[in-house]
C-alpha positions as CSV (number, residue, x, y, z in Angstrom):
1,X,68.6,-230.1,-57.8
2,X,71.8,-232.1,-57.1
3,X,74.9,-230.8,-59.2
4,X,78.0,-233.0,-59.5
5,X,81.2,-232.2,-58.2
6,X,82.9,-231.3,-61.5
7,X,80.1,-228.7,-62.2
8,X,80.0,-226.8,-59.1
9,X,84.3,-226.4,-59.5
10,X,83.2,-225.2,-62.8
11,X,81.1,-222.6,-61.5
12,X,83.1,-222.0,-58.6
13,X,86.3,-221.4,-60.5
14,X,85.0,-218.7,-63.4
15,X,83.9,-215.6,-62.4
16,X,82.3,-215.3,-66.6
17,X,79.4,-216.2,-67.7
18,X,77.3,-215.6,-71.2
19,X,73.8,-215.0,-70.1
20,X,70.8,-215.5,-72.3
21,X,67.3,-213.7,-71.7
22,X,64.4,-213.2,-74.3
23,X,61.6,-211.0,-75.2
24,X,58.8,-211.4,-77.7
25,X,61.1,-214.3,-79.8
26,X,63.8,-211.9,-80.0
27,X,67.4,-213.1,-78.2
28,X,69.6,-211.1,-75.9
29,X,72.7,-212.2,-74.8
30,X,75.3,-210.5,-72.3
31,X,78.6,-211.1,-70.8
32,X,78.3,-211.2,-67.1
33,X,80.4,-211.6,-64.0
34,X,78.5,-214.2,-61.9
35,X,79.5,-215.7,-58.1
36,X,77.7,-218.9,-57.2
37,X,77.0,-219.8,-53.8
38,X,77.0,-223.8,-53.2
39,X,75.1,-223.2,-50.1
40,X,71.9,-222.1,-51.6
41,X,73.0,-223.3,-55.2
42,X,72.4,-219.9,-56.8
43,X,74.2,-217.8,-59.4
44,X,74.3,-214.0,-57.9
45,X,74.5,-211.5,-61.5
46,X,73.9,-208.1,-61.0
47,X,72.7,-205.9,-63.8
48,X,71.5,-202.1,-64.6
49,X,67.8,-201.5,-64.3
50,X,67.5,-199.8,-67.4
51,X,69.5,-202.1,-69.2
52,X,67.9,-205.0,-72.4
53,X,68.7,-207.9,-69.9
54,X,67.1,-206.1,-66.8
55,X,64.0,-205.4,-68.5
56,X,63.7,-208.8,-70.7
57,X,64.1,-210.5,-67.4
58,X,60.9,-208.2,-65.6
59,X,58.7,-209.7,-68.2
60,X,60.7,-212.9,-68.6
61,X,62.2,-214.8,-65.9
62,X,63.5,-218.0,-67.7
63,X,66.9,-217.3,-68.2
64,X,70.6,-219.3,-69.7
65,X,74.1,-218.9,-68.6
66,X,76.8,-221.0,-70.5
67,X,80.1,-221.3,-68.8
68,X,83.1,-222.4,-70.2
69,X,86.8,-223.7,-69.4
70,X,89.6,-223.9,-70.8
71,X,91.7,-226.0,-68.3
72,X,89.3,-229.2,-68.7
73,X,87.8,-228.0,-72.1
74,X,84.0,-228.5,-71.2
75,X,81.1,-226.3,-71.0
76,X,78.0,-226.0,-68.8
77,X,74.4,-224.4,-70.3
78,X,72.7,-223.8,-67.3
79,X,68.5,-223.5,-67.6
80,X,66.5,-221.8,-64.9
81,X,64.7,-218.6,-63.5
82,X,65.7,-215.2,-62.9
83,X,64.3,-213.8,-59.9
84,X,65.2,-209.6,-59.3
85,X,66.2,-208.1,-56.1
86,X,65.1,-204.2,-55.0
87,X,67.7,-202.6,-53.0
88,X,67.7,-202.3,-49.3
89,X,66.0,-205.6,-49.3
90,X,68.1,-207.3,-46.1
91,X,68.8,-210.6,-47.9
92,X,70.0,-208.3,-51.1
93,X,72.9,-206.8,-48.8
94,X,74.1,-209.9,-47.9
95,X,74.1,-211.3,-51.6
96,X,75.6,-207.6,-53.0
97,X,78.6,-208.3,-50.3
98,X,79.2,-211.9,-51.8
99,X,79.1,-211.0,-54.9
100,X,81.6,-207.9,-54.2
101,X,84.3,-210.4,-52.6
102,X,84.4,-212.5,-55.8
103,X,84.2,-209.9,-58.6
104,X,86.9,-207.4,-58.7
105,X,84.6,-205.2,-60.9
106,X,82.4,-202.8,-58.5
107,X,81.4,-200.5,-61.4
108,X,79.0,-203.1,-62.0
109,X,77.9,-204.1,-58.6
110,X,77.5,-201.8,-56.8
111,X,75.2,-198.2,-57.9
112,X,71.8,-196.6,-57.1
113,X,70.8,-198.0,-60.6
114,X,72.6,-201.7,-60.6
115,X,70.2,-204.3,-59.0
116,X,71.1,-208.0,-58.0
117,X,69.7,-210.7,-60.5
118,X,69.3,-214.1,-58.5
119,X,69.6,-217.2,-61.0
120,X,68.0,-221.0,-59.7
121,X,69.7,-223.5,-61.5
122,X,67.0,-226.0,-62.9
123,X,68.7,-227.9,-65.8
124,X,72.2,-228.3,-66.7
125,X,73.5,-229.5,-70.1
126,X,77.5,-230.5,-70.2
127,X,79.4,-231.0,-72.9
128,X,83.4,-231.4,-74.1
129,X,85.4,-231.5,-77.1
130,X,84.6,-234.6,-78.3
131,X,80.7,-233.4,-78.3
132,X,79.6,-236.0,-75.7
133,X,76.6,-234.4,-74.3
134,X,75.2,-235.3,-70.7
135,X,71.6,-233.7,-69.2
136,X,71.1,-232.9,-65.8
137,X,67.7,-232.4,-63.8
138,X,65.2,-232.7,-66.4
């Protein structure tokens, strides 16, 4: 999918996102430090295995994030899948050490317990203060 050049500087300056998962009709949503790579247009998250999002996203893999800024007062919903990495996994190092150089949060990157979450953009829905609303990819 092709994402305009006001979304990827949207990704690519924020380091938050909200994430969204769910499980049997019941919501879950989480605060999460993100990095996206342009290259490969992915979101890298990392979560704890034995955590609600972790586990909602083993038996669910369609997935939300929501980004928002302040500086140009839009927001981006993001649709797509969730697709978990195991550890030691060769392309798992390299994603672990690009998500360490944009998060200045280790405690929750790196850990025996904390596994990488790889997000593929699918859909994205923009939209600003004055509510205009504009769909991407579907």
């Amino acid at each position: 999918m092709e994402i305009p050049k006001e979304i990827k500087t949207l990704l690519k300056n924020n380091k938050l996102c909200s994430m969204a998962t769910c499980w049997n009709e019941k919501p879950y949503l989480s605060l999460m430090n993100y990095t996206y790579l342009e290259l490969e247009n992915i979101v890298i998250l990392s979560s704890r295995k034995n955590s609600k999002k972790y586990t909602n996203i083993q038996k669910n893999k369609n997935i939300s994030l929501l980004i928002f800024s302040n500086s140009t007062n839009k927001s981006a919903t993001f649709l797509g899948t969730a697709l978990t990495l195991n550890t030691g996994d060769e392309k798992e190092e390299y994603y672990r050490k690009m998500h360490m150089k944009n998060c200045e949060m280790p405690q929750f990157i790196l850990g025996e317990d904390i596994n990488l979450i790889i997000f593929n953009i699918e859909e994205v829905i923009v939209s600003d203060r004055e509510d205009n609303v504009k769909y991407i990819g579907e």
